[in-house]
Residue, then its C-alpha position, 0 to 999 in steps of 0.5 A: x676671855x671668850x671663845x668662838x665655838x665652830x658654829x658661832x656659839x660666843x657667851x660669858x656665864x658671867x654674863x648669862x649669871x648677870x642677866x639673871x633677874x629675881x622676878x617675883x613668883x606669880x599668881x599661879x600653881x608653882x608646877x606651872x612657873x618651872x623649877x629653875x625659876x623657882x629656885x631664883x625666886x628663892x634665892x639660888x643660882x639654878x636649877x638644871x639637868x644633865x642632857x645629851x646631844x642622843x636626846x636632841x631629836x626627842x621632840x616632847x623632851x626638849x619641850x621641856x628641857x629647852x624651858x629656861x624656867x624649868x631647867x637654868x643649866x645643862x650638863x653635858x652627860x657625856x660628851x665632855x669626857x675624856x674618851x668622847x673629846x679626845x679619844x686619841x693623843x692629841x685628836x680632840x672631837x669638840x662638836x657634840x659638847x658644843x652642841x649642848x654648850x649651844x643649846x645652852x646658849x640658845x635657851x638663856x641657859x648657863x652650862x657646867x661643864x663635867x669632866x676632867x680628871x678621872x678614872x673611868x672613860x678614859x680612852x686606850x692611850x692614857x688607861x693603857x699607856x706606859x707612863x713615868x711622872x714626866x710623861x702623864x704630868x705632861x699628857x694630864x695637863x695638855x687635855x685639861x688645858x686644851x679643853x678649858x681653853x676650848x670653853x673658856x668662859x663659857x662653864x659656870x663651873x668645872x668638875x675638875x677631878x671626879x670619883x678620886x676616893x674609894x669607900x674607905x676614903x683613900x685614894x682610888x686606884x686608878x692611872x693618875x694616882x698610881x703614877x703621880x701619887x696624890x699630886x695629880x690633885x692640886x696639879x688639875x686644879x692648877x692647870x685648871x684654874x690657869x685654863x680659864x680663872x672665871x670658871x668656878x673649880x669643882x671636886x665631885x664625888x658620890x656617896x659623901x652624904x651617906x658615908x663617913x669616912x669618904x667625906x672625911x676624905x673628901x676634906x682631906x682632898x679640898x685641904x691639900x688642894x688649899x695647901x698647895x695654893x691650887x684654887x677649889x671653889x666647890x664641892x659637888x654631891x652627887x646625890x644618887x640616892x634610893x627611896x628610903x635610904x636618902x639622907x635627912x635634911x639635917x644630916x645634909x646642912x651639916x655635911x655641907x657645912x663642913x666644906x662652907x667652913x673650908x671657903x666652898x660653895x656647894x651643889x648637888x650635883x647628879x640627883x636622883x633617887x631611884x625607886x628600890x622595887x618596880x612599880x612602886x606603889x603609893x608609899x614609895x611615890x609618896x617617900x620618894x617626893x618627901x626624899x627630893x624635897x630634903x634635898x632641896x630643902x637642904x640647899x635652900x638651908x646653906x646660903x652657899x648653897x648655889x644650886x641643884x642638877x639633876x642626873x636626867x629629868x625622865x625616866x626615860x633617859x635616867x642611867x639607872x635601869x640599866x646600872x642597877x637592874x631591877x631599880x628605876x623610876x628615879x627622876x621628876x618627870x616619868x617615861x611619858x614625861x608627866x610630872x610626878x609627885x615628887x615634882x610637885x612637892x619640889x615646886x611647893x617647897x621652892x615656892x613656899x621659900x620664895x613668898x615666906x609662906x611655910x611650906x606644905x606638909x610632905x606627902x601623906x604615905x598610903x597602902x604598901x608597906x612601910x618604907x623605913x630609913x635604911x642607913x647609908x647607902x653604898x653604891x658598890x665600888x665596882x659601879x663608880x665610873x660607869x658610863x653615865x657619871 
């Protein structure tokens, strides 16, 4: 059940879920205990965030990303991708991937895993090759089968298949479902599940929360996924919102709840929520804290709810300058990595659900002008599969 990693990385997740102890919250301001503890304290499994092995030599980074009391989990944000861990038929490159899944294991960390099957990053020999069902069933199931076994018992979890639907719900165009149709789903989460059994098994996907009709595609996917007697165990939010355009806490129990109903457990995924104009001023800070307390507050609302990622905890790594000019400033922790607003709103309300204490009123919004709700956001299609997601 365990795998020997180039460098003698040798770890369970469910020893490392095992070892977790729920400790009660101690005496002192909650944005001194760490996210991630007190998110155990209130019952869920973590609080994590994406890292790279680019960020490693960061020193003031890794102080804070290598607290296990602050972030639980790592995500790889790119390494595990199809173009980065076998850019060749049949030539894997395992070492940056296992760096993080390392790091992991040195810090007490537990590591998801991200991602399998998906459209974008995909190196020239599968987006360009010439393929028959035989052919890219056969080359689909080898990378998934290879690289699970490679992390077999190490990944909490899988994003086996990723950003599979367009807006309007349906299948996106992309090399899998042209070829193999809507097969290629339960196909990769067979191959998956027979790879590595203890490893809970992921769809992931942007937009769910904001848009009706992908949600409801994404109910469509996790049922024929279940009817083809494939195993599913999670959905994934991604969570990339903007300031003002996040959706309400209710608005989230309920879609969540929508796939509790179908046996899933939920995570928000990839959160972020990026400022809409640069430098913010004291209203958007102040909605942009009351924005990530929903979300969290969301998940501590589903009891299947087992966690929160968010996509980078600085805005000096965050994707989304470079994605979307003109937005930014969407993480917890600003380029000189101090803890923002929305960081201590985020520690409060766990703190508050740790103790049974109500928790505190959300940030009184001052000068600017107001910032109202804005409907739902779309992210544009052309986006989906950049290079960070």
């Amino acid at each position: 059940m365990l795998l020997l990693l180039t460098s003698g990385l040798l770890v369970s997740a469910s020893t490392l879920l095992a070892e977790r102890q729920q400790t009660p919250p101690a005496a002192v301001a909650p944005e001194s205990q760490g996210l991630h503890r007190l998110m155990v304290n209130a019952g869920k499994l973590y609080f994590g965030t994406a890292i790279e092995t680019n960020n490693f030599n960061d020193r003031p980074y890794r102080a804070i990303a290598d607290n296990p009391d602050e972030f639980g989990m790592y995500v790889p944000e790119n390494s595990q991708k199809w173009e980065a861990i076998q850019p060749r038929q049949g030539v894997f490159s395992f070492d940056a991937a296992d760096s993080v899944a390392r790091l992991a294991k040195t810090n007490g960390q537990l590591f998801r895993c991200h991602t399998l099957t998906w459209h974008s990053q995909l190196p020239p020999f599968v987006q360009n090759g010439t393929w028959t069902r035989a052919t890219l069933t056969a080359v689909l199931t080898a990378h998934i089968t290879s690289v699970v076994t490679h992390y077999k018992s190490l990944c909490y979890a899988w994003d086996v298949v990723n950003e599979a639907l367009a807006e309007n719900g349906t299948l996106r165009a992309s090399v899998f479902s042209q070829i193999l149709g809507p097969s290629f789903l339960p196909l990769s989460f067979s191959v998956a599940g027979a790879a590595d059994p203890s490893a809970k098994l992921y769809y992931n996907d942007f937009n769910l929360e904001t848009t009706p009709a992908k949600a409801a595609g994404a109910l469509r996917i996790v049922q024929q996924i279940q009817a083809a007697a494939a195993p599913i165990h999670g959905i994934g939010f991604q969570a990339h919102f903007r300031v003002g355009q996040t959706p309400n806490r209710t608005a989230l129990v309920t879609l969540q709840n929508r796939f509790v109903a179908l046996g899933l457990e939920t995570s928000f995924t990839e959160l972020d929520v990026a400022h809409l104009t640069l430098p913010a001023n004291a209203t958007a800070v102040a909605r942009q804290a009351t924005d990530y307390v929903g979300v969290v507050q969301a998940c501590l609302d589903v009891p299947r709810c087992v966690g929160i990622v968010v996509w980078q905890f600085t805005d000096k790594y965050s994707w989304i300058p470079n994605t979307f000019p003109g937005l930014g400033d969407a993480c917890l922790f600003d380029r000189d990595f101090k803890p923002k607003p929305a960081y201590t709103a985020v520690a409060s309300v766990l703190a508050a659900a740790a103790t049974g204490r109500p928790p505190p009123p959300p940030p009184q919004r001052s000068g600017g002008s107001r910032v109202g709700m804005l409907g739902g956001l779309l992210w544009p299609v052309v986006v989906a599969g950049l290079f960070v997601w």
